[in-house]
NUMIDREN-402051 format. One record per residue (C-alpha): x, y, z. Coordinates in steps of 0.25 Angstrom, whole numbers, padded with zeros to 4 digits, always signed. Each point is the difference from the previous one (the first is absolute). Last residue first. Layout:
<nulos>
XYZ/...
</nulos>
This chain:
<nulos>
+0294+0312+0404/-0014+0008-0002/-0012-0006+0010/-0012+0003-0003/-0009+0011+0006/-0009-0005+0013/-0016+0000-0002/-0006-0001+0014/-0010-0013+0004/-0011-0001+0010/-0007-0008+0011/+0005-0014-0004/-0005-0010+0010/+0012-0008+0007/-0008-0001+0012/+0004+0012+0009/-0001+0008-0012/+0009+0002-0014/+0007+0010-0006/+0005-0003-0014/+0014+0008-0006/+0002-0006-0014/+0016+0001-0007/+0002+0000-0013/+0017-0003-0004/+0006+0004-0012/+0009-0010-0006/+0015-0002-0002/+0005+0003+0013/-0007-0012+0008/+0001-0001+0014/-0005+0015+0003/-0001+0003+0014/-0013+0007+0007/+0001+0007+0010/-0014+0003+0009/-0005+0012+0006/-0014+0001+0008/-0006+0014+0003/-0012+0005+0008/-0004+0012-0005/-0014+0001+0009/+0007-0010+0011/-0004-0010+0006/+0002-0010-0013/+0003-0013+0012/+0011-0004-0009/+0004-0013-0004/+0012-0002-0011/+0003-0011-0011/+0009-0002-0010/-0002-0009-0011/+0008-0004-0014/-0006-0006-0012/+0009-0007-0007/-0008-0015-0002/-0015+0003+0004/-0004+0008+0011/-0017-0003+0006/-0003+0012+0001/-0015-0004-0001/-0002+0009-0012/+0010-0006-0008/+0014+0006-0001/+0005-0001-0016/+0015+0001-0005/+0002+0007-0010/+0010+0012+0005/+0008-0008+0011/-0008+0002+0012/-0001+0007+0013/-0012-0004+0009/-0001+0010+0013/-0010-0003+0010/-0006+0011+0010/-0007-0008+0014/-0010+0006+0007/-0002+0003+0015/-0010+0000+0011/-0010+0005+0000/-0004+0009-0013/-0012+0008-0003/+0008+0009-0011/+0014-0001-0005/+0010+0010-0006/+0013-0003-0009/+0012+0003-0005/+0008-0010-0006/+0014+0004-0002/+0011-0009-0008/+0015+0000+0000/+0007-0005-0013/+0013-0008+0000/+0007-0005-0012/+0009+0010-0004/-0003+0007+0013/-0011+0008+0010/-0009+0002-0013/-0011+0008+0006/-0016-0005-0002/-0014+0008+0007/-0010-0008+0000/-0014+0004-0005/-0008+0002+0011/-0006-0011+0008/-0015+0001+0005/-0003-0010+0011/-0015-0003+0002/-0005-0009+0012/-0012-0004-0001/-0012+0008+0007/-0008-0007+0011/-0013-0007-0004/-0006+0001-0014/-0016-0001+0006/+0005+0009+0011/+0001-0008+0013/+0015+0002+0001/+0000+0016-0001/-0008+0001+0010/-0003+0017-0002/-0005-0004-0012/-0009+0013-0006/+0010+0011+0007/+0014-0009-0003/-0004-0002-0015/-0005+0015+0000/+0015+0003+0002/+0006-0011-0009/-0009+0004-0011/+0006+0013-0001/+0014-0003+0004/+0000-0009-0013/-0008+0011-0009/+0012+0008+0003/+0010-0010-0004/-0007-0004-0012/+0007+0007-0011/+0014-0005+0009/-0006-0015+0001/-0001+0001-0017/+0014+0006-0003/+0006-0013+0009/-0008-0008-0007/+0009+0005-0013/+0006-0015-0004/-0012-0004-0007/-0006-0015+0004/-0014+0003-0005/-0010-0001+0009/-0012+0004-0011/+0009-0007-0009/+0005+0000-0014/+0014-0003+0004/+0011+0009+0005/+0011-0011+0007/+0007+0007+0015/+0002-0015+0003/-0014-0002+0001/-0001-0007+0014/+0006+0010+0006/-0006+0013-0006/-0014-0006+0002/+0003-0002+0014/+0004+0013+0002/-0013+0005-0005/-0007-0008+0008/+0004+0003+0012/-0001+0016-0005/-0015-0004+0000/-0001-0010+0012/+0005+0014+0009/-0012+0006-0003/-0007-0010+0012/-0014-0006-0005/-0013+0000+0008/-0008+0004-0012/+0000+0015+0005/+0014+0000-0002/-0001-0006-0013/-0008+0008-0007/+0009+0010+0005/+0012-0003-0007/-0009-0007-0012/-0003+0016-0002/+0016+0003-0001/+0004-0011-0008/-0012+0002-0010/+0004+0015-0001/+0014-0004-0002/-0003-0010-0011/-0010+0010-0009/+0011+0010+0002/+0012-0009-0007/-0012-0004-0010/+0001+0014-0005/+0014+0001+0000/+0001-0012-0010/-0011+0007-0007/+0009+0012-0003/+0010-0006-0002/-0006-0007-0011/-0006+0012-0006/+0013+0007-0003/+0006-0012-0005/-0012+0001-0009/+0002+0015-0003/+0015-0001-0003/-0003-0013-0011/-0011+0007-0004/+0009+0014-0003/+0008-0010-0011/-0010+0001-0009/-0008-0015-0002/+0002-0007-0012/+0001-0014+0006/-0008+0001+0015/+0010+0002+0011/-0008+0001+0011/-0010+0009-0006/-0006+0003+0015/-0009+0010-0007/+0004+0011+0011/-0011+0008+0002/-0010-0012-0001/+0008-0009+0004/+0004+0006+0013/-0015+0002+0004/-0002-0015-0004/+0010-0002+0011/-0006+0007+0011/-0013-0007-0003/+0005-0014+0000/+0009+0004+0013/-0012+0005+0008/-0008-0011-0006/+0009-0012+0006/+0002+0010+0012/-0014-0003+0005/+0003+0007+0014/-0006-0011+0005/+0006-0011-0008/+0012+0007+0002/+0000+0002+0015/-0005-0016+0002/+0013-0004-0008/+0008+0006+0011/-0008-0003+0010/+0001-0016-0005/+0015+0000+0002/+0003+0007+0010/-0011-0007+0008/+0006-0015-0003/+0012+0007+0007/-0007+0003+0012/-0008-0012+0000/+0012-0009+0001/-0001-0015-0005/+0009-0001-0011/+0000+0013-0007/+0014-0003-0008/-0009-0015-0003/-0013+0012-0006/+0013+0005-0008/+0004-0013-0006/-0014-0004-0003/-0004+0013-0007/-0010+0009+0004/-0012+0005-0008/-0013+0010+0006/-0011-0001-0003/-0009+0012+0000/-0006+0002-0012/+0012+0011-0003/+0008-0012-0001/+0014+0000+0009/+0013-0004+0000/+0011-0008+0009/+0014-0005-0005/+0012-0007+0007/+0003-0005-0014/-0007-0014+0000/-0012+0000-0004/-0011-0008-0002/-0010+0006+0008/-0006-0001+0013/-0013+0010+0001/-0006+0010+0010/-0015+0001-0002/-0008+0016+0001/-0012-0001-0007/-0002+0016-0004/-0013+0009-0004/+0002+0013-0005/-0007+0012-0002/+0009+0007+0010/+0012-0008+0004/-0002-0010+0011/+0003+0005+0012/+0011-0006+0009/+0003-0005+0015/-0006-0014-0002/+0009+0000-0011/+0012-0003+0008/-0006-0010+0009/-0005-0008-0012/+0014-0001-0005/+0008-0004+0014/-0011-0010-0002/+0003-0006-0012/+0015+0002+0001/-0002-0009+0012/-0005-0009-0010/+0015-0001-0007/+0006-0012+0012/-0013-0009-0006/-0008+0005-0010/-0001+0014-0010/-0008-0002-0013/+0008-0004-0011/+0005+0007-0012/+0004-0002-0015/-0017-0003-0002/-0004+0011+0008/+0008+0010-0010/-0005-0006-0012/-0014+0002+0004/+0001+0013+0007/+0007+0006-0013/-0013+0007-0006/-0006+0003+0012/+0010+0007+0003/+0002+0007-0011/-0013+0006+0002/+0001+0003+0014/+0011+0010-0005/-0007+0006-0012/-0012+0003+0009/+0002+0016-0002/-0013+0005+0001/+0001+0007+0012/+0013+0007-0003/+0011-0003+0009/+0005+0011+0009/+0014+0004+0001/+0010-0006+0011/+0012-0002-0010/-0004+0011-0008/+0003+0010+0011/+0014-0008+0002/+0006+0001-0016/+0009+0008+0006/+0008-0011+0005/+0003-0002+0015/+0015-0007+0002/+0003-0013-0006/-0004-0015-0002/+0001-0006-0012/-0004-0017+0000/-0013+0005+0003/-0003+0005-0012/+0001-0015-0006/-0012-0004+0008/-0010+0011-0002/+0001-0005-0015/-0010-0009+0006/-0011-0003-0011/+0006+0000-0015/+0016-0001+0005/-0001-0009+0011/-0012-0007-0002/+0003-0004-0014/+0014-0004+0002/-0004-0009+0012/-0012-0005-0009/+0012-0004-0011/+0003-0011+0010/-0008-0002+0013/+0006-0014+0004/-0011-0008+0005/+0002-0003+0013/-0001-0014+0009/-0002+0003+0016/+0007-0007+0011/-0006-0004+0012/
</nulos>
């Protein structure tokens, strides 16, 4: 059954940048900042600023969302399973409710009360599979746990207080303009941490949920696909460095994989059930073979595969468009290639002729299961004539 929404409007503005600035920093992801002890200090007992502004929002924020039904209530379940296996924060008291928003840029956040958001079009990405229903919702879990909302207010009003944050207020010394540059970087490393620490805790509130790791980095290259490499105001924003963010993790990876294995021997009868397959692609590797010739190198690795996966190349005239589906409109070339990805640096080259010499050509490397399903996707360099 379909569901009617209310568009949120000037509410999405709101929550994003006066409650979840959380979500913009994740669009960043780079090595540990120093900022890091901050990251995972203590919250005052009297701090109730958080709940607070959640409180305030709720309202507005139910009435732009729906409660989960029908293919997204096993997001509802995956959810309770997850927070079965936390603590509420000290002094505290959370109702946690997953929610269906109105939404459509593959996006996912969090209320410090608890609830957490996710957007119809990345709830469809979810589909029916727990294990990445779980990436999701752990993620979100970690920061409402961690209370990074109040972390990152604090943190913050600490740089305004040394800094001033002038932003370029008429008849400021030019010094502000150095010190609020200066403070913005710093807050941007800030949040960096805040989301690496919640990725490495949902890691393990997942494992001991029942979900596989794997649906994390899953996830991640899903988001990278569907996006076409697009930076929005997102929590799983479509920027182009996922690749940065699965080599942060990597340890923390084998981490939860191993005490996986040791909690859920049978992997198949884990709440999340097997592992998916995860292919991670390197950026390709491009050499000009002729005037109008270029030979292209995708190397890549996969994870939990049987069988074999199949790498699609698109090549395009510069402005035309490839939809999610793959479906190829007018001038899009295609090659395709199988390969059974055995190999830690397993290697698949294509070549790639150039039919028009006047423009540029974009060329899309997918790879796609057994089904069709895209796994991931690996950013190529255009094409110069």
């Amino acid at each position: 059954m379909a569901h009617e929404f209310r568009k949120p409007g000037f509410l999405s503005f709101i929550f994003l940048n006066t409650l979840y600035a959380l979500v913009f920093c994740f669009l960043q992801t780079g090595a540990l900042c120093a900022q890091q002890n901050q990251a995972n200090a203590s919250i005052p007992d009297n701090f109730k600023l958080d709940m607070e502004t959640a409180a305030r929002l709720r309202p507005q924020l139910l009435a732009a969302s729906v409660a989960p039904s029908g293919p997204y209530e096993i997001g509802e379940v995956t959810l309770q399973k997850l927070t079965a296996q936390v603590e509420s924060p000290k002094g505290l008291s959370l109702a946690w409710e997953l929610r269906i928003a109105d939404d459509d840029l593959l996006n996912a956040y969090s209320s410090p009360d608890g609830t957490i958001y996710v957007d119809r079009n990345l709830a469809e990405l979810a589909g029916a599979s727990p294990g990445l229903w779980a990436a999701i919702l752990s993620h979100e879990i970690a920061h409402i746990v961690r209370r990074d909302w109040a972390r990152r207010y604090l943190y913050q009003k600490s740089l305004e207080g040394s800094a001033d944050l002038l932003l370029g207020e008429p008849g400021a010394p030019s010094g502000s303009w150095t010190d609020s540059r200066k403070a913005s970087e710093d807050l941007a490393s800030f949040c960096r941490q805040l989301e690496l620490e919640a990725d490495r805790e949902a890691l393990m509130l997942m494992v001991h949920a029942g979900y596989h790791p794997d649906f994390v980095p899953a996830l991640h290259h899903l988001l990278h696909a569907f996006g076409n490499g697009a930076t929005t105001l997102s929590m799983y924003a479509m920027h182009p460095c996922w690749e940065t963010r699965d080599r942060e993790l990597e340890r923390s990876y084998t981490a939860a994989s191993i005490e996986f294995e040791h909690l859920w021997p049978e992997w198949y009868a884990s709440p999340g059930g097997n592992p998916p397959i995860v292919v991670f692609a390197d950026e390709p590797k491009v050499k000009k073979n002729g005037f109008e010739q270029w030979e292209i190198k995708v190397p890549m690795r996969c994870q939990n595969l049987a069988g074999a996966v199949q790498v699609v190349l698109l090549s395009r005239p510069l402005g035309a468009q490839v939809a999610a589906s793959l479906e190829r409109p007018a001038g899009v070339a295609e090659a395709r290639q199988l390969t059974g990805c055995t190999s830690p640096t397993t290697t698949i080259t294509f070549i790639v002729e150039g039919a028009d010499r006047t423009k540029e050509l974009v060329v899309d490397v997918f790879v796609l299961d057994s089904r069709g399903a895209v796994l991931t996707r690996a950013e190529v360099p255009r094409l110069h004539r």
